[in-house]
C-alpha positions in Angstrom: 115.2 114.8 92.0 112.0 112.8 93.4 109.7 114.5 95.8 107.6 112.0 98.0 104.7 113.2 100.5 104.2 110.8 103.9 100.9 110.9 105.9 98.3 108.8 107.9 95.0 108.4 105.9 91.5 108.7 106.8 91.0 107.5 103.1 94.0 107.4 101.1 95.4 109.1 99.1 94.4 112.0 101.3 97.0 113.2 104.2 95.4 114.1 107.5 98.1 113.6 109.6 102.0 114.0 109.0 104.2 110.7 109.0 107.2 111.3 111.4 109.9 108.8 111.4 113.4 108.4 112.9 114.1 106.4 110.1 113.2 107.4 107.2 115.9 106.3 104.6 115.9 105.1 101.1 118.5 102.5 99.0 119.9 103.4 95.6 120.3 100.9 92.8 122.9 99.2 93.7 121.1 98.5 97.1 123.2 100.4 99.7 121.4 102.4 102.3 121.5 106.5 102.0 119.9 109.2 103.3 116.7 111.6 102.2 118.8 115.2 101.2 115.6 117.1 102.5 112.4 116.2 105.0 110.2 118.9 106.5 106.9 117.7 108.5 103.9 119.4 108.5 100.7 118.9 110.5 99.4 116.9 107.7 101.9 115.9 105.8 105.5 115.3 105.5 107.5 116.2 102.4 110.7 114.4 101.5 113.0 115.0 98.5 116.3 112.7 97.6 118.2 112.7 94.0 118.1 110.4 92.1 121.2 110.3 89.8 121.9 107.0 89.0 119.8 104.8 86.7 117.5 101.5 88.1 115.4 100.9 91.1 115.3 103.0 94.6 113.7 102.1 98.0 112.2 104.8 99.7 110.8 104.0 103.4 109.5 104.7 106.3 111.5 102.2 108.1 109.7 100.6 111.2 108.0 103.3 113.1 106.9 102.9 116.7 103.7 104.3 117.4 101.2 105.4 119.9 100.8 102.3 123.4 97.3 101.6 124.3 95.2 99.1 126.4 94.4 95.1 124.8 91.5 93.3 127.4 91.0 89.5 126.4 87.6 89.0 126.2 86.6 84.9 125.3 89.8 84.1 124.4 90.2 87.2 121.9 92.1 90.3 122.6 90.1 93.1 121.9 91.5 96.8 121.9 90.6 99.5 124.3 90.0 102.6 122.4 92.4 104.8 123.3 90.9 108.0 121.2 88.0 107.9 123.8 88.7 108.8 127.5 85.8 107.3 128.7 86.5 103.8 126.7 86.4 101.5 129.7 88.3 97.5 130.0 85.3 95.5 128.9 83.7 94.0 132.5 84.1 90.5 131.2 87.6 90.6 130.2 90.2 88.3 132.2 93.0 89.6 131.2 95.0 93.1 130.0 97.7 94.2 128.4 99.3 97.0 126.8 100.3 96.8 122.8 102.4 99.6 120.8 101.6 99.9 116.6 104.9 99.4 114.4 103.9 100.7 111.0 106.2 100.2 107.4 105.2 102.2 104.1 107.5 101.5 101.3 107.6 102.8 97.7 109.5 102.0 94.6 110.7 104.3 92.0 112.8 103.4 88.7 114.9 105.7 87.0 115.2 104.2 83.1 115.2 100.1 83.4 114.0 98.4 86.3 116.7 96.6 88.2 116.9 94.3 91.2 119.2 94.8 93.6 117.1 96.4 96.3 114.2 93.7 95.5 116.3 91.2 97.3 117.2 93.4 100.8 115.9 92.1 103.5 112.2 93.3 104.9 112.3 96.8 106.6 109.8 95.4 109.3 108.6 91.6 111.0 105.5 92.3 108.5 106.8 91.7 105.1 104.5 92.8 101.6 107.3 91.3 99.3 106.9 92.0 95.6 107.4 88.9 93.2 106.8 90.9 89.7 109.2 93.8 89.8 107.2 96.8 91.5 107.7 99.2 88.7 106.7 97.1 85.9 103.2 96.0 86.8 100.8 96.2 83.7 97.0 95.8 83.6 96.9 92.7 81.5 99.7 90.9 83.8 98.6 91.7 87.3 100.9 91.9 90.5 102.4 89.0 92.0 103.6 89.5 95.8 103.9 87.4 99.0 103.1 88.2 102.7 105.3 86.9 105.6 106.0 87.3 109.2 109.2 87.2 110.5 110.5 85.3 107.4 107.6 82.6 107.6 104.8 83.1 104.8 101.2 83.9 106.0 99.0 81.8 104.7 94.8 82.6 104.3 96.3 86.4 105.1 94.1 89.4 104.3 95.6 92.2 102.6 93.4 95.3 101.2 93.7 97.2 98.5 92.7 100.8 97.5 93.2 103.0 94.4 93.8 106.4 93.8 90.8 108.1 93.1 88.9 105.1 94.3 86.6 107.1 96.5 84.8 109.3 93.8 83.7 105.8 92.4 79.9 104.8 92.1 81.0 102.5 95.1 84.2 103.6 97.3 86.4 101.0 95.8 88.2 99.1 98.8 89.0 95.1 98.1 90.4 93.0 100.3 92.5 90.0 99.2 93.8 86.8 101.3 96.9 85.0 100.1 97.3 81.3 99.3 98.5 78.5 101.6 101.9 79.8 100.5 101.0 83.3 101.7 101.5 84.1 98.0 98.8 86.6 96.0 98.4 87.5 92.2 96.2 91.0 92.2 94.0 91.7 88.8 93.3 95.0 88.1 90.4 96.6 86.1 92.2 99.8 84.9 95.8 101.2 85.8 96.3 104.0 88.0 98.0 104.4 91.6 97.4 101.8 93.9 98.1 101.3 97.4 98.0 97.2 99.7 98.2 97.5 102.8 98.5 94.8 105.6 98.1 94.3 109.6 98.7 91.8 112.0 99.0 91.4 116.0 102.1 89.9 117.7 104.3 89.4 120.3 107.0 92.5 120.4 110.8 91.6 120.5 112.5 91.2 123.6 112.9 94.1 125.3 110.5 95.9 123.8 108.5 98.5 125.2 104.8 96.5 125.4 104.5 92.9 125.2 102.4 93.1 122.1 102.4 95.0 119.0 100.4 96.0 116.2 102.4 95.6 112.8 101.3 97.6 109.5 102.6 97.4 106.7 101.8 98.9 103.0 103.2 99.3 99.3 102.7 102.1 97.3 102.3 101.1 93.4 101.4 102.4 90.2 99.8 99.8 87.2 100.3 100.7 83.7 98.9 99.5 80.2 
């Protein structure tokens, strides 16, 4: 049995608020899609439980999960977001244009019973924003480092910020938060000073599918990891 929590993050690893999804799923090993057995939401946190009886690699996710639609004024070229937390947040007076924009957030995480496998490394993304791992996500080691690519909609992002945060991070002498840009490839090796539970996580603006329910949306994607000696 494997217990996972699932919550939105002031600072992580913290929950403040409960993750709710309509599509909360996982893969076994031999990469076909199943269900969690249990999920119970909370106000600040949800709580899902699956077995885990066969041996090698799971996916556990989120899937992609439709958010909150706010406001997006172009201001010089640049859309800029309204706030939508603050009822007297105002379109800026110079802006020439608005629109409305809906958040699409992904959190994955991989867990190996015995030896790592591979199948479910090669499904395809669970969202358009894509954090794809390149050294197997359960056997990351301190002296190796993390290899992983970024892509959007199948096409690598090159000169692409990612950010990274620790567990634990915050009680350092300074808060540790790094942020990371991949190559012209839209590939990125991470170093690590010491092992522990790590999280990346990843945003980017686009247009929404066809259909959708804004014409814009705001993608966000992370990985949940832990690096060992």
């Amino acid at each position: 049995m494997i217990t996972l929590e699932g919550g939105f993050a002031e600072k992580f690893f913290s929950s403040d608020v409960a993750l709710k999804s309509q599509d909360f799923h996982l893969y076994r090993p031999d990469g076909k899609r199943d269900s969690f057995d249990k999920i119970a939401s909370f106000e600040q946190i949800t709580i899902l439980e699956s077995d885990i009886n066969e041996p090698g690699t799971y996916l556990f996710t989120s899937g992609e999960r439709l958010g909150r639609i706010s406001t997006i004024a172009k201001v010089k070229g640049e859309w800029v977001s309204v706030n939508p937390d603050d009822p007297k947040a105002q379109v800026p007076p110079d802006a020439t244009e608005t629109s409305k924009l809906q958040t699409a957030t992904v959190t994955d995480v991989y867990v190996t019973k015995g030896k790592p496998t591979n199948a479910v490394l090669k499904l395809p993304p669970q969202g358009r924003l894509a954090l794809t791992p390149i050294t197997h996500p359960n056997a990351i080691f301190l002296d190796d480092g993390f290899d992983l690519s970024a892509s959007w909609g199948g096409k690598p992002l090159a000169n692409f910020e990612i950010t990274l945060y620790r567990q634990g991070g915050g009680y350092d002498e300074k808060s540790f938060e790094q942020i990371h840009k991949t190559d012209a490839n839209g590939r990125l090796k991470l170093k690590f000073a010491q092992p522990g539970v790590y999280l990346i996580m990843a945003r980017h603006r686009g247009d929404a599918p066809q259909g959708a329910a804004t014409p814009y949306r705001s993608y966000t994607t992370s990985l949940t990891f832990e690096v060992t000696r």
